[in-house]
C-alpha positions in Angstrom: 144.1 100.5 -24.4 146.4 99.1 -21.5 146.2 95.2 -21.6 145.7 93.0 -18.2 143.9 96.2 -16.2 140.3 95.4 -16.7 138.1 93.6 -14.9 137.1 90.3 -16.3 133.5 91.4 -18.1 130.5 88.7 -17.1 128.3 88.2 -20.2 126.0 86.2 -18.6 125.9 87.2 -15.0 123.3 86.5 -13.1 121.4 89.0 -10.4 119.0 87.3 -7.7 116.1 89.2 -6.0 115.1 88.3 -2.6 111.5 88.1 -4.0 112.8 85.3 -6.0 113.0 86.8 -9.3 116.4 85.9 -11.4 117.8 87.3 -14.2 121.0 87.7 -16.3 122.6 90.8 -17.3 126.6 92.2 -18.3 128.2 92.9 -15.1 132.1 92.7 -14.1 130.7 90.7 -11.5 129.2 86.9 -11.8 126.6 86.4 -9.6 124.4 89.4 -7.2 121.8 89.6 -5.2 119.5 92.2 -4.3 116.7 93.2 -2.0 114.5 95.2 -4.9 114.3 94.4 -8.5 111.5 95.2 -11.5 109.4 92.4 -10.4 108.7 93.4 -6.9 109.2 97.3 -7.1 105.7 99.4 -5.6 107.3 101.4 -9.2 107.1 99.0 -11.3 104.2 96.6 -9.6 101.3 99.4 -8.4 101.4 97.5 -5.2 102.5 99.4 -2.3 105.0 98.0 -0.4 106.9 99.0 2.6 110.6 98.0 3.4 111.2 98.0 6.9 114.1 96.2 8.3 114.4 98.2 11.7 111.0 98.9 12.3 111.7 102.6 11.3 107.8 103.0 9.8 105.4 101.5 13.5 108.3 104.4 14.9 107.2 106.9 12.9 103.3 106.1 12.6 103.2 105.9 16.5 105.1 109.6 16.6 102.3 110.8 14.6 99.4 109.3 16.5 101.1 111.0 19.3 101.1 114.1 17.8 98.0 114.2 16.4 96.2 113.5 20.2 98.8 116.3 22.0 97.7 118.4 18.8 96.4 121.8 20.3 93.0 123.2 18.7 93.2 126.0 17.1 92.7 129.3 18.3 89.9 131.6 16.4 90.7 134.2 14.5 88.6 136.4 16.0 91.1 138.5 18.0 90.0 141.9 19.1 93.1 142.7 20.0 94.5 142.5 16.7 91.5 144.1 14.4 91.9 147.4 16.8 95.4 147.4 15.6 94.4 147.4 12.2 92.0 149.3 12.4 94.2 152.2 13.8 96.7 151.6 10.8 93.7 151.9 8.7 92.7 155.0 9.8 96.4 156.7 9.8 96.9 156.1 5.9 
C-alpha cells in the first residue's frame, strides 16, 4: 500500500444530530453533524414526522384541497349510447 495517500482515519469521531443526539463512530472525518439520525428517524421512532424546510408539504396539501373541491363528479355509467354499440357487436359475432 502507497504510504502518506490516505486520509487520517478518526477512531473516535463524533456525529451530532440536530435533535440533540451525539454519538461516536470511525469516520475520516472528526466531528459531523446531521439533520436525521436513529434517535429521531419516523423509521426508527414510529413517530411520524415531517421535514419541511421550504414549506414544500402546506404547498402540496393546499394543491390537493384544491383539487379535490374543482374535482368533477362522476359521470354514470349508464350510457345508452354505448350499450347500442355493444349490443350491435354482440349481435354480429
Amino acid at each position: 500500500m502507497k504510504k502518506d495517500i490516505h486520509p487520517k482515519y478518526y477512531d473516535q469521531a463524533v456525529i451530532t444530530c440536530a435533535c440533540g443526539h451525539v454519538f461516536p463512530v470511525g469516520s475520516t472525518k472528526e466531528k459531523m453533524t446531521v439533520e436525521v439520525c436513529s434517535q429521531c428517524h419516523p423509521f426508527f421512532t414510529g413517530k411520524e414526522k415531517i421535514m419541511d424546510t421550504a414549506g414544500r408539504v402546506e404547498k402540496f396539501r393546499a394543491r390537493q384541497k384544491k383539487a379535490v373541491a374543482h374535482k368533477k363528479p362522476a359521470k354514470s355509467s349508464a350510457n345508452p349510447k354505448a350499450k347500442v354499440e355493444a349490443d350491435k357487436v354482440e349481435t354480429k359475432k
